[in-house]
Structure formats: structure tokens, C-alpha cells
PLY file of the C-alpha trace (Angstrom):
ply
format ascii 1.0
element vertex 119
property float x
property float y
property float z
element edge 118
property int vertex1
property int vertex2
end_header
7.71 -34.16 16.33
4.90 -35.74 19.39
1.87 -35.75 18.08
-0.48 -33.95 20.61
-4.30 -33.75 20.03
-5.07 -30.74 21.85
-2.83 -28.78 19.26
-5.07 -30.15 16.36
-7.85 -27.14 15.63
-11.40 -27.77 15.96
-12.04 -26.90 11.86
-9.55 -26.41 9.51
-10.22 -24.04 6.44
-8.66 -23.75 3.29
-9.20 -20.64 1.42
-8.19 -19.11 -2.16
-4.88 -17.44 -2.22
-4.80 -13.81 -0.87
-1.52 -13.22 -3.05
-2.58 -14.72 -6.04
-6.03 -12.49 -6.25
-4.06 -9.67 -4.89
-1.98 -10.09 -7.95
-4.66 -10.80 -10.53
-6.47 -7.89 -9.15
-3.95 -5.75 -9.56
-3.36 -7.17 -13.27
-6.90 -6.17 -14.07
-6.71 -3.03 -12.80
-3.71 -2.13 -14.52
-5.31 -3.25 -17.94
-8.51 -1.14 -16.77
-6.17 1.91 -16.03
-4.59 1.80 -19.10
-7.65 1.24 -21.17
-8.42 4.21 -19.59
-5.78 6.28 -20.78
-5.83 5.32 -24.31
-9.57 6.52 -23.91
-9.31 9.75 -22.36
-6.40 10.37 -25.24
-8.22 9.44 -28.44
-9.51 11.99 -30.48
-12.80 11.05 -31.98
-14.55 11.51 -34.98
-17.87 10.38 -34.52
-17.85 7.91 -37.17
-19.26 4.49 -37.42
-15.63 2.91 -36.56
-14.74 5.45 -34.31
-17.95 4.45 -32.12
-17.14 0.51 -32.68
-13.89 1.05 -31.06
-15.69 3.16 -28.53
-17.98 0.40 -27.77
-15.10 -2.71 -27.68
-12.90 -0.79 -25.40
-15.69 -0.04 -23.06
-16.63 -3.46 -23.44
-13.38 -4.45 -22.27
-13.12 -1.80 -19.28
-16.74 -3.45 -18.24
-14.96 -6.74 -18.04
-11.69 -5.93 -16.32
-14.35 -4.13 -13.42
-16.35 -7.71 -13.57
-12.95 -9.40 -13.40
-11.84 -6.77 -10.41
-15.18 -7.33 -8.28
-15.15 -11.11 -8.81
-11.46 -11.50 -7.18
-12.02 -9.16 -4.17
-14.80 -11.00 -2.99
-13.06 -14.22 -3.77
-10.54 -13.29 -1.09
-12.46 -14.03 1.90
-14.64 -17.19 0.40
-13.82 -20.88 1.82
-13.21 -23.63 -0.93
-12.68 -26.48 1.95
-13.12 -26.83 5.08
-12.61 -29.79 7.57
-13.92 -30.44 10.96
-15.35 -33.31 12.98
-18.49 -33.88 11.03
-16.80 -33.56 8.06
-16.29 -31.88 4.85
-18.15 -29.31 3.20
-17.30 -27.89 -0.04
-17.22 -24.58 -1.18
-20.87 -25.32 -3.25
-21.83 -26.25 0.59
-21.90 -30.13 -0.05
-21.24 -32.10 3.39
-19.71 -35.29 2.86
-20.02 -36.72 6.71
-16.66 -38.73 7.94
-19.03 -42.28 7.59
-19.53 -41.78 3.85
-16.19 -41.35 3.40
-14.02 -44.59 2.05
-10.69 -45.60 0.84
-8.80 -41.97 1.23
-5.79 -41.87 -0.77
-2.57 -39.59 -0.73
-2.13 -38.34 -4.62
1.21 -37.57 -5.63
1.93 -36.27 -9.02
5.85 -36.17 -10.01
7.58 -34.14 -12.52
10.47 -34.96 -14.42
12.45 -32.57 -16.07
14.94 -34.10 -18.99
17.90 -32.04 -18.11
17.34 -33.33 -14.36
19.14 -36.65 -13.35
16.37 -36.41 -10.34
12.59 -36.84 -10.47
10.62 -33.44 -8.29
0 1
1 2
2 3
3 4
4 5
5 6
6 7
7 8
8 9
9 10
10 11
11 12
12 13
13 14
14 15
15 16
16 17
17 18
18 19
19 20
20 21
21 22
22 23
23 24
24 25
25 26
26 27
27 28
28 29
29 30
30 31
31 32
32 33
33 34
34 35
35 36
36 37
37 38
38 39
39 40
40 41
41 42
42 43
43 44
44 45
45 46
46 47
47 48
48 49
49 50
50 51
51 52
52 53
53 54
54 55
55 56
56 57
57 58
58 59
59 60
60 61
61 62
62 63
63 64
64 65
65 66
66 67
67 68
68 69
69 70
70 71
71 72
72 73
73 74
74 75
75 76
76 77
77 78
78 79
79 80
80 81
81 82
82 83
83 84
84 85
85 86
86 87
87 88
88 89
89 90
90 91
91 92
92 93
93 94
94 95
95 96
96 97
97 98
98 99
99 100
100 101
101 102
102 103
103 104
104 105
105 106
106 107
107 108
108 109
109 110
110 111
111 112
112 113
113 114
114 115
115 116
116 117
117 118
């Protein structure tokens, strides 16, 4: 492949996974729905376990709506980005290209025992 510099973008952006908080929203909303459920179903007693449970499980249905509102706006937020003044983090820390020294290529390999190969 030629190398041409005109195809290189101006800033290049790196961003969390749309699948994976599509997927752990929809995790959390499936525990929240079924919480649900199982509330709308019990019977209570107005006793003092009866409101313990009552308070845990809406405890837990505050959390999973926490959990549900942190990943959608995760979704659109940057964790990287890198342009020609450098690169700013997602906590909006600019390291500038002349501060920058000795970049390295990390490669971590697996090796799985039943494998003759190394991945």
C-alpha cells in the first residue's frame, strides 16, 4: 500500500465502543426490567422484612438506572484523540508532540498450552 499524506485525517479520535455500551446497556436494563417484575408481583405484608426487601430491591433498580444513564452518555465521549499538536486525553490533558519521547509499540502475546503457536 503507497503511503499518501493527503489521505491521513487532520485529528484522529478514538472513542468507547458503541457495541459494547449498547450491550451493557441493554444488560442493565434487562436486570432493571426484571427487578421490576418481581416488584410489581410481590405481595406485601408491611412488615419490617417485607420493607427491607422493599428498600434493597429499589436500591438495586436505583443503580441499574445510574448504571443505564452512565453508559448512554458514555457513547458519544472521546477517550483519545490525536492531531498535529498532539494528544489530549479524555481528562483533557495535552501532551504536545515536543514532550513526547521514546514511543514504543507494546505487544502483549498469549499462549495457549493446547496451541503449538503463540497469538
Amino acid at each position: 500500500m503507497e503511503y499518501n499524506e493527503n489521505s491521513i485525517p487532520d485529528e484522529i479520535i478514538v472513542k468507547y465502543s458503541r457495541s459494547g455500551k449498547i450491550i451493557a446497556t441493554a444488560t442493565y436494563s434487562m436486570f432493571m426490567i426484571l427487578e421490576l417484575f418481581f416488584l410489581l408481583g410481590l405481595k406485601f405484608k408491611f412488615n419490617g422484612t417485607a420493607i427491607f426487601v422493599l428498600l434493597i430491591l429499589l436500591g438495586f433498580t436505583d443503580y441499574f438506572i445510574f448504571k443505564i444513564i452512565s453508559e448512554v452518555k458514555k457513547i458519544s465521549q472521546i477517550i483519545i484523540s490525536i492531531n498535529g499538536k498532539g494528544i489530549p486525553i479524555k481528562n483533557n490533558t495535552r501532551y504536545l508532540w515536543n514532550e513526547i519521547q521514546l514511543e514504543k509499540i507494546i505487544v502483549k502475546r498469549l499462549v495457549s498450552r493446547e496451541s503449538k503457536h503463540d497469538y
